[in-house]
C-alpha positions in Angstrom: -0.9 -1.1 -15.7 -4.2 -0.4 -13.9 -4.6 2.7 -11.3 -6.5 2.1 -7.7 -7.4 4.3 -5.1 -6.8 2.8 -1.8 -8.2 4.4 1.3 -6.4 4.0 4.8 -6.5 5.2 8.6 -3.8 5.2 11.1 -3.6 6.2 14.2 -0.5 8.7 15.3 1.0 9.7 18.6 1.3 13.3 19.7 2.3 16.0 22.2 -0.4 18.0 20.5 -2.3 19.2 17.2 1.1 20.9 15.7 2.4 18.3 16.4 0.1 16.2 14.9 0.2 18.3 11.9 3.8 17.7 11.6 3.6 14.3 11.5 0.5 13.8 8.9 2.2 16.2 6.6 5.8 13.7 7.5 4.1 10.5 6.5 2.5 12.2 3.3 5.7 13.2 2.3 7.4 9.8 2.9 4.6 7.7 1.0 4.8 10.2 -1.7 9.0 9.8 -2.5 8.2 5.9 -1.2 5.8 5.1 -4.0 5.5 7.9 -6.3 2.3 8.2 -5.7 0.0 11.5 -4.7 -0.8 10.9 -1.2 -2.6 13.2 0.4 -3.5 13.8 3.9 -7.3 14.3 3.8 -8.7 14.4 8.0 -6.9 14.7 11.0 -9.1 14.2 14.2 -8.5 13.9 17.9 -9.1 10.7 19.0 -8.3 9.9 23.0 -8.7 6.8 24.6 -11.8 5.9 26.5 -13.5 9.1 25.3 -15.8 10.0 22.7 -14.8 10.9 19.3 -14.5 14.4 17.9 -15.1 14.3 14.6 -13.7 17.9 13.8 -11.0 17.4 10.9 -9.0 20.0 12.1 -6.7 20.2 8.7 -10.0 21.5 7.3 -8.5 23.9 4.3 -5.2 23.6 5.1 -2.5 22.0 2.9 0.5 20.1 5.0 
């Protein structure tokens, strides 16, 4: 069997960065006992509606 790198981005609903934090590091988790696979959780940015992006990753160095 052949090996692939796919690459995704979601978008996720929060009260606020913890929060957000939480639920990258709950999805990770969930594709990783889903598929046995090694997702990882790379960039977490804010992204409101109707505003500019920031394009701070603010998991920068951290491990969920």
């Amino acid at each position: 069997m052949e090996r692939y790198l796919i690459t995704t981005e979601s978008y996720i609903y929060a009260k606020d960065e913890k929060a957000a934090k939480s639920l990258a590091g709950y999805v990770q988790g969930v594709q990783r006992k889903r598929y046995d696979n090694q997702c990882c959780v790379t960039r977490l940015e804010s992204a409101p509606f109707g505003g500019g992006f920031d394009d701070t990753n603010l998991i920068e160095g951290e491990i969920l």
